[in-house]
C-alpha positions as CSV (number, residue, x, y, z in Angstrom):
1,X,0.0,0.0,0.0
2,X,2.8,2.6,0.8
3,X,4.9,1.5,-1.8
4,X,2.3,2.4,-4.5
5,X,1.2,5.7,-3.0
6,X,4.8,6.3,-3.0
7,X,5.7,5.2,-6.3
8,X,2.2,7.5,-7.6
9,X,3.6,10.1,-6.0
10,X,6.4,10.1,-8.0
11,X,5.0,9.3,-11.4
12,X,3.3,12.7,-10.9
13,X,6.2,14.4,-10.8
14,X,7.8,12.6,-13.8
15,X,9.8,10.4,-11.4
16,X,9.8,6.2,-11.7
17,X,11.5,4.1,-9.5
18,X,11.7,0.8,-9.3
19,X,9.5,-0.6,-6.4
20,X,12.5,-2.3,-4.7
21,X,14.1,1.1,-4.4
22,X,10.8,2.9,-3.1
23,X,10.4,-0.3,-0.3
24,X,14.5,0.0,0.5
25,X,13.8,3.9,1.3
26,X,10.8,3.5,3.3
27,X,12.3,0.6,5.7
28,X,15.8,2.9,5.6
29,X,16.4,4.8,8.9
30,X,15.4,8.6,7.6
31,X,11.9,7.3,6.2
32,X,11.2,4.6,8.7
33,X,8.1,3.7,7.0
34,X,7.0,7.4,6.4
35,X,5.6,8.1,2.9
36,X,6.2,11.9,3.3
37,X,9.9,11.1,4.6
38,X,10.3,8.7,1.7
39,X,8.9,11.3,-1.0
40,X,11.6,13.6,0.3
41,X,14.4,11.7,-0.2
42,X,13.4,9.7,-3.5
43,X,12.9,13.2,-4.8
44,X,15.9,14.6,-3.9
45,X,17.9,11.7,-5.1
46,X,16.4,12.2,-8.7
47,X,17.3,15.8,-8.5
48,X,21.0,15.1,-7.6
49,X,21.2,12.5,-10.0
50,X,20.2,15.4,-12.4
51,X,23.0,17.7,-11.2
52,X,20.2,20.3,-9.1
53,X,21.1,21.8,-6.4
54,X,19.5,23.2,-3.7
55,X,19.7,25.9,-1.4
56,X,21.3,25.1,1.8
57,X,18.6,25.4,4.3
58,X,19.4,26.9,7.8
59,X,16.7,24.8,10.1
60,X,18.4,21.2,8.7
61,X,21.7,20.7,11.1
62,X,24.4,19.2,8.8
63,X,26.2,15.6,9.8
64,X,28.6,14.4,6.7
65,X,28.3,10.7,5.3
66,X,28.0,8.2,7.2
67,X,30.8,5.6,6.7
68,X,31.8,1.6,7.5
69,X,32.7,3.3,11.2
70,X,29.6,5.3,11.9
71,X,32.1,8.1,11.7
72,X,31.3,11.5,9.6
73,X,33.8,13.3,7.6
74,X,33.2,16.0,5.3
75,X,36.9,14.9,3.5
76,X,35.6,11.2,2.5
77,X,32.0,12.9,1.6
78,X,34.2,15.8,-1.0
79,X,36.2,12.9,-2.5
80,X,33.6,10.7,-3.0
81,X,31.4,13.7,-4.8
82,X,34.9,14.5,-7.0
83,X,35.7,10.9,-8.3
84,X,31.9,9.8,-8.5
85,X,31.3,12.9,-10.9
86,X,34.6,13.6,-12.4
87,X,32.5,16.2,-14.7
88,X,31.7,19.0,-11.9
89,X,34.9,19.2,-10.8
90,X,37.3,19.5,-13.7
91,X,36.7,22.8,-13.9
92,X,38.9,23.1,-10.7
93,X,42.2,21.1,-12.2
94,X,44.5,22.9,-12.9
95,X,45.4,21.8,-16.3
96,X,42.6,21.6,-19.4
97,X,43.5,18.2,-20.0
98,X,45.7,15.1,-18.9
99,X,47.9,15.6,-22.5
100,X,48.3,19.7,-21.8
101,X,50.8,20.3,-19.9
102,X,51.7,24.4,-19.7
103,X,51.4,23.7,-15.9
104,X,53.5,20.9,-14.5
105,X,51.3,17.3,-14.9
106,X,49.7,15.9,-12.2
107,X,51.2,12.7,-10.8
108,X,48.7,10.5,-12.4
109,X,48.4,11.8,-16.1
110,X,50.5,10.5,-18.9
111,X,54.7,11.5,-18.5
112,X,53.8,12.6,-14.9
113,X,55.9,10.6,-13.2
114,X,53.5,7.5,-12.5
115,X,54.0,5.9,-15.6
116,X,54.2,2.4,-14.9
């Protein structure tokens, strides 16, 4: 029952999810079998997976990701992002590409010393 008013929900907004994915979320720890929680997050999964971002809001206290040791780190969280999405952060290397080199290479492009 939840799972289709959930998965409605969605196909309102233009949104389909798999029904696996829409009974993972609502047994997950944020939702905890709240459709309104689940909407929330399947929603804004779909918009990060289509590159929008939000607003920071002031009234939601920040924690990090959660890794393997229950621990938080901001770090892990901003290298995961960079390596998941190579794309929104190349704008920040400071070459244009791996076979440019104007500035010196980075360790890890071609004749950058990691050549194996």
């Amino acid at each position: 029952m939840q799972v289709t008013k959930v998965a409605n929900e969605l196909a309102k907004a233009g949104i389909k999810v798999e029904d696996k994915t829409v009974q993972r979320v609502l047994r997950g720890r944020y939702a905890n079998g709240n459709v309104d929680k689940a909407l929330q997050l399947l929603v804004m999964i779909e918009d990060s997976n289509d590159g929008i971002v939000s607003r920071v809001r002031n009234d939601v206290k920040m924690l990090g990701a959660e890794n393997n040791g229950g621990v938080t780190c901001y770090l892990d969280t901003l290298l995961f992002a960079m390596f998941a999405r190579l794309d929104a952060f190349e704008v920040e290397y400071p070459f244009s590409s791996p076979f440019s080199f104007s500035s010196p290479p980075p360790p890890f492009a071609p004749g950058g010393g990691m050549d194996f």
